[in-house]
C-alpha positions in Angstrom: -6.3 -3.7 6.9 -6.7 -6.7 9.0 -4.4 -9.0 11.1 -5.1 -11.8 8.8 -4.2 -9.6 5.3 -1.1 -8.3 6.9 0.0 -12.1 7.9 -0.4 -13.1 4.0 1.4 -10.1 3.1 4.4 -11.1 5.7 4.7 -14.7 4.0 4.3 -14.1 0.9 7.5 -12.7 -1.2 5.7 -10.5 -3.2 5.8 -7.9 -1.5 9.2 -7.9 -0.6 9.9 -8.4 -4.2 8.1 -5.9 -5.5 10.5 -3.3 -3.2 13.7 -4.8 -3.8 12.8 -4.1 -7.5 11.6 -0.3 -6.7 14.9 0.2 -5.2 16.8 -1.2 -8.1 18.3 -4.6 -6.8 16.0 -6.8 -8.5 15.0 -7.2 -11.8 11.6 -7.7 -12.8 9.3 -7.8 -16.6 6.7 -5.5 -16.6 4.7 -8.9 -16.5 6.1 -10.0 -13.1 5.3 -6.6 -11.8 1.9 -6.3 -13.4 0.9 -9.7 -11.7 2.4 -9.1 -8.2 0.5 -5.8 -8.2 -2.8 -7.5 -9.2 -1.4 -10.7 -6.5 -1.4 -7.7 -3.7 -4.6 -5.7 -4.8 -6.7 -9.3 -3.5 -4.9 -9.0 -0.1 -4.3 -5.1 0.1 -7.4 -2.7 -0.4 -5.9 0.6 -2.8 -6.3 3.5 -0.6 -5.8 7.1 -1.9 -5.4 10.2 -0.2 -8.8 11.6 0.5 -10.1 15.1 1.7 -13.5 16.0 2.2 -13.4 19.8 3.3 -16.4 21.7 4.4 -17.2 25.6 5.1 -16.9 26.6 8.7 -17.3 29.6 10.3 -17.1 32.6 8.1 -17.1 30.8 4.9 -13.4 29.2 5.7 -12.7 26.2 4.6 -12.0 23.5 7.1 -10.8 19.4 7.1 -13.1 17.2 8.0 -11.3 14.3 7.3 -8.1 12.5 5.6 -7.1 9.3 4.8 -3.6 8.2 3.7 -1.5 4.7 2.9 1.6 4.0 3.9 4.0 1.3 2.6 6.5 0.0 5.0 8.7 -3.0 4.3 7.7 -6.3 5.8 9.7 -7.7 8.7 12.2 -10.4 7.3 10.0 -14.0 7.8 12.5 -16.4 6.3 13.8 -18.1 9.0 
């Protein structure tokens, strides 16, 4: 994710929104939520978890590589 997406993430409320109703001290539709999840998908590619294993050495099975996403909250930008 690029400087430019994280900046739009930072000023926009959405995300912060979206947490503050995850952790119960905002209330949200299933509308609102729907459409500030499809709001963040345009600025925040999905990632999932991804392995891709191979076979090493005596038929063991190795990583090759992973992927993961992690969701931090946003630094407070109202000033």
């Amino acid at each position: 994710m690029g400087a430019e997406h994280r900046t739009k993430i930072a000023n926009s409320k959405i995300l912060k929104h979206l947490i503050e109703h995850a952790e119960g001290a905002r209330d949200m539709t299933s509308t609102q939520v729907t459409a500030g999840l499809g709001l963040l998908d345009r600025v925040m590619p999905k990632l999932a978890t991804t392995t891709i294993e191979g076979t090493g050495e005596g038929g063991a099975h190795e990583i090759v590589h992973r992927i993961e996403r992690e969701i931090v909250r946003p630094k407070n930008t109202d000033a």
